[in-house]
N, C-alpha and C positions, 0 to 999 in steps of 0.2 A: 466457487464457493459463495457464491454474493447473486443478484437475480439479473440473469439477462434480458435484456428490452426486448421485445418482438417488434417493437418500430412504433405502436399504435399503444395508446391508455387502455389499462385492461376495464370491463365494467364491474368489476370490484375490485376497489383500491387493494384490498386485503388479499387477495390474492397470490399466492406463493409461486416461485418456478423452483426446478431441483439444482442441485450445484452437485460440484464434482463427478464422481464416478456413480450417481446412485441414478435410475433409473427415470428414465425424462417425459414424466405424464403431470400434468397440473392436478392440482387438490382443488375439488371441485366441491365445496360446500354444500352443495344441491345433492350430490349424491346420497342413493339412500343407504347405503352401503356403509356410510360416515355418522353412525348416531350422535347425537346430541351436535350436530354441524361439529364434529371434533377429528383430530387424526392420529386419535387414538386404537393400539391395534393391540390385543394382549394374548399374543403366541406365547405359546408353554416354554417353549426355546428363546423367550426374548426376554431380559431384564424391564420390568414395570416403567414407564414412563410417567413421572411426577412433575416435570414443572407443567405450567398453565399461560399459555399466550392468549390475552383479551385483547381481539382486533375490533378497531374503530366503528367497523362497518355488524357489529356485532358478534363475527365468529371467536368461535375458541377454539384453540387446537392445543391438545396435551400432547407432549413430546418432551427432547431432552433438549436445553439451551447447549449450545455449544459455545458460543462468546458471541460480542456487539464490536463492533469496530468499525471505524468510516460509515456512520450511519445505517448498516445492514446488521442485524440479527441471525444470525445463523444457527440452524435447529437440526435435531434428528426424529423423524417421525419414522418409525417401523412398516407403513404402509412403500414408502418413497425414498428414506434414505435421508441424505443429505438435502437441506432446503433453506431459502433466506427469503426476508422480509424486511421490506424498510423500515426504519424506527420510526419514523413519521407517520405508521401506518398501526403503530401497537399505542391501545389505549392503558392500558398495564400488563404487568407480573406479578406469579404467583411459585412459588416453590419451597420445598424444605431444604434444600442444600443448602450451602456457604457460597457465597461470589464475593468475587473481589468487584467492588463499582467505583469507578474512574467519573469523577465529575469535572463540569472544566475548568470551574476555578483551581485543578490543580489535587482538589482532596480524595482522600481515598476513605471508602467505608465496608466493612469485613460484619457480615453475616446473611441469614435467609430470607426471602421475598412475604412479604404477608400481603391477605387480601387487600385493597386497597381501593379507592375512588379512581377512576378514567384519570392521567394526566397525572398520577404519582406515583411513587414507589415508595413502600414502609420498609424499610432494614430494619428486622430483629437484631438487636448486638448484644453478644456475650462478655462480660456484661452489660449492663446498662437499659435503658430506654428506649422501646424502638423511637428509629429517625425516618421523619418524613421527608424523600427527596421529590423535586418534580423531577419528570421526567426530561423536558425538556432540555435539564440539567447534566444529562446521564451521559457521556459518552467512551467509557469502557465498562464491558460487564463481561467477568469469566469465573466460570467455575473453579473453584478452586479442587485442587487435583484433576486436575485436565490432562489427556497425555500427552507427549510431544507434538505426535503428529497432529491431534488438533489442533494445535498452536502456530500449523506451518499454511501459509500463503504464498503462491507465486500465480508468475505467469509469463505466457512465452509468443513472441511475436514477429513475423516476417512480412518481411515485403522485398518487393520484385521490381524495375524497371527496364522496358528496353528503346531504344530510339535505334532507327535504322542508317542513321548518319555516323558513319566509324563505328558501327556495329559497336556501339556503347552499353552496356550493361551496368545496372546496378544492384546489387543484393543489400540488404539489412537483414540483422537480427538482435534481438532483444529481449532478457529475460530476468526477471527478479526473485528472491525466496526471500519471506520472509517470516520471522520466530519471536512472538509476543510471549510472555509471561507476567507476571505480577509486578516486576522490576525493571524489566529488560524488556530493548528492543533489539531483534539484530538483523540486517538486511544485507544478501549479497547480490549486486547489480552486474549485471554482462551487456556491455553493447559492440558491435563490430558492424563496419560498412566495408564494402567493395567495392573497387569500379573498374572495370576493363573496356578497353579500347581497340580497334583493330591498329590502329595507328601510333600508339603509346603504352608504353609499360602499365603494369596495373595498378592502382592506388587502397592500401589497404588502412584503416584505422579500427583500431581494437578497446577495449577500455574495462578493466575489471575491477570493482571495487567493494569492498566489506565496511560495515560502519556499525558501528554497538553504542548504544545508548543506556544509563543505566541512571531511573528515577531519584531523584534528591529531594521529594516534595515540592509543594508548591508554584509547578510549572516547571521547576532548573531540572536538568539534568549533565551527566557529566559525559562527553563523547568521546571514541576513541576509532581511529577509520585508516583504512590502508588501502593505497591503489595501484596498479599495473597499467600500464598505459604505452602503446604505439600506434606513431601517426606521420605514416609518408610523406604525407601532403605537407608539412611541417617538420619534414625532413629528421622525425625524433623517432631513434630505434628502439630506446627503452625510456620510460620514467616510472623509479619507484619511490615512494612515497608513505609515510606512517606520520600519523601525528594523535594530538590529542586537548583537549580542553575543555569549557564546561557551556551550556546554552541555556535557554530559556523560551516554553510555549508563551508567545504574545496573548496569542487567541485559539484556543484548542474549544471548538463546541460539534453540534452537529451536521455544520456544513461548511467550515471549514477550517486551514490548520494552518498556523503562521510562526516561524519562528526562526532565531537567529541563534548562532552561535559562533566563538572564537575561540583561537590555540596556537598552537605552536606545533610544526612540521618538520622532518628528516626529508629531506626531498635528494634522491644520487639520478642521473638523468645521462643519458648518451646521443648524440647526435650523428648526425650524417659527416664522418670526416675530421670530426672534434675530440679531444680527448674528453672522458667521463669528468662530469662535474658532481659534486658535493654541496647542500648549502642549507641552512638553516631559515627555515620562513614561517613568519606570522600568517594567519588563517584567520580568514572574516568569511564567513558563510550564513546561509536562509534557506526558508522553505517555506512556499506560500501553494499552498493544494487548496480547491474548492470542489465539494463532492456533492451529491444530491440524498436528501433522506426520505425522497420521495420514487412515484415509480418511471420518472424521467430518467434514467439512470446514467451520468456521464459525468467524469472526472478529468479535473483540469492540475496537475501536476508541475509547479517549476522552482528549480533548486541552484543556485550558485554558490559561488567557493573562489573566492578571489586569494592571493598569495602574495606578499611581501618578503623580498630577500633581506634580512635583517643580520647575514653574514660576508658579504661580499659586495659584487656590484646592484645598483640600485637599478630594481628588475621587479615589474604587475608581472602577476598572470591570471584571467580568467575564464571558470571553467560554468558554460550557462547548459540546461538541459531543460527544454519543455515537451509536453504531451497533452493534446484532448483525445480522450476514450472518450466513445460510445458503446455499452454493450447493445449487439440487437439481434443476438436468440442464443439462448439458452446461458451458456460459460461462452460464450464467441462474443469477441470484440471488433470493430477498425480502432486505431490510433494514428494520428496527425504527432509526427516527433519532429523536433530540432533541437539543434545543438552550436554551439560558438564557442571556441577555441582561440583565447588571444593572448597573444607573449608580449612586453611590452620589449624586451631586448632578446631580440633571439639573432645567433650565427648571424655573422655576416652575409649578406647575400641571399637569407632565407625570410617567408613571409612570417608577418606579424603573427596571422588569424587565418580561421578555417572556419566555417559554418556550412550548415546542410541541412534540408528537411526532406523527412521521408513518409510514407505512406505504410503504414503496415495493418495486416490481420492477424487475431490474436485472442488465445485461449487462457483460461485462468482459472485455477486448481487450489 
């Protein structure tokens, strides 16, 4: 849903690729088939398209805004279907609908697009004055009445390794969905690794977790996350997990996102051999992602989650995950992932830590 690299700078920045399920030909400005350089299409069978995308490099294409997030613009044009655009690449908007726009100091502002100068955006608001925002300022825009499923982002990703020494194999797989709204964030994460050996039992680690965010103004938000987790290597058959507490964007703009948060956790855990534990733990967690709003397109993603047993024996644990995405054609990705896994008191006789990186390709819908 966002624009795939082809590997090379296109020769007009402005230039769209399609996303998702919709049909994979470039909007070609030159065509004469596109009057007014627009991709505007008015089939009797098709509701009118009213907003107005002014790109930098001159074009204008009439379509419907679907939302902005992580610096890509995401539209529907009738010719093509689904299609994104960097926001570094729109000199304004224009529409008569309602959107919700997410600035990054935190504020939010509720009404329609009016014409405007390159490098702003005018909010009409009901009531009042319209407000001049710049754009550069701008990093959430969604229609309001949107339907679910536009609100949904994922993406799914593998990889493969094999070495002919102890016919060693490795599998990964990785996959995320995530659900924006006016208020709310909520994301569920799947990752699992394998590793078989001709010589050695296999090694499997698994990890699934859900996390809900919900705006308080101002940058805070309040969070609430739950996780499933087993990991061989680490000799841990189950860990379940819920907690909850409240955070804060440091730096939310259009290129990148920093923030921390803390709470308090349910953590029940099973081991290899050990009876089921119970315990109560503080929660210090981050997330520091760097994205591009330009048509370089690659995201740099890293998130921990450190834990304090605040009920029993005095016991770290930390939980590190990073990623560089490149997309380079169309919705296809590579991603470069790792991960680090450390108990500061674990079993007797069992290791600390686990870490691993992997290679994967990868799609996103």
């Amino acid at each position: 849903m966002a624009i795939a690299s082809t590997g090379r700078r296109d020769p007009q920045p402005g230039n769209l690729r399609p996303a998702g399920g919709a049909p994979k030909s470039r909007i070609d400005p030159e065509r004469s088939w596109l009057p007014a350089r627009s991709c505007f299409w008015a089939g009797p069978w098709r509701p009118p398209k009213v907003d107005v995308v002014y790109l930098r490099n001159g074009d204008r294409l009439t379509c419907e805004i679907k939302r902005l997030d992580r610096s890509v613009l995401t539209i529907s044009t009738d010719p093509l279907g689904n299609a994104s655009v960097f926001w570094g690449e729109i000199a304004t908007l224009t529409s008569p609908r309602t959107f919700e726009i997410q600035l990054a100091s935190g504020e939010y502002y509720y009404g329609s697009l009016l014409a405007s100068p390159p490098g702003q955006l005018i909010v009409e608001q009901s009531p009042g004055a319209p407000t001049t925002l710049a754009m550069s300022d701008v990093i959430g825009l969604t229609p309001i009445g949107t339907s679910l499923w536009n609100r949904i982002d994922g993406s799914l990703d593998v990889g493969f390794s094999f070495a002919q020494a102890d016919l060693e194999t490795h599998y990964t797989l990785n996959s995320t969905a995530t659900y924006r709204s006016a208020n709310y964030l909520l994301r569920a994460t799947l990752g699992s690794q394998l590793t078989t050996r001709e010589d050695a039992s296999r090694i499997s680690r698994n990890s699934l977790s859900v996390n809900g965010n919900r705006s308080l103004g101002n940058r805070w938000y309040a969070i609430a996350w739950g996780q499933l987790q087993q990991n061989q290597e680490l000799s841990l058959d189950f860990r379940g997990l819920a907690g909850g507490g409240v955070g804060r964007d440091l730096v939310h703009t259009t290129g990148r996102l920093w923030s921390l948060y803390s709470g308090v956790a349910y953590t029940h855990e099973k081991f290899s051999g050990e009876s089921p534990d119970d315990s109560i733990e503080a929660a210090v967690g981050g997330q520091l992602d760097v994205f591009t709003s330009r048509n370089d397109d690659f995201k740099i993603t890293n998130s921990a989650a450190s834990y304090f047993n605040v009920s029993g024996r005095k016991r770290v644990r930390v939980e590190l995950q990073s990623a560089w995405r490149h997309e380079f054609w169309k919705d296809f990705y590579w991603s470069l992932n790792g991960f680090e896994s450390f108990d500061g008191d674990p079993p007797a006789n069992q290791k600390h830590n686990d870490f691993g990186v992997s290679f994967t390709l990868g799609w996103k819908f």
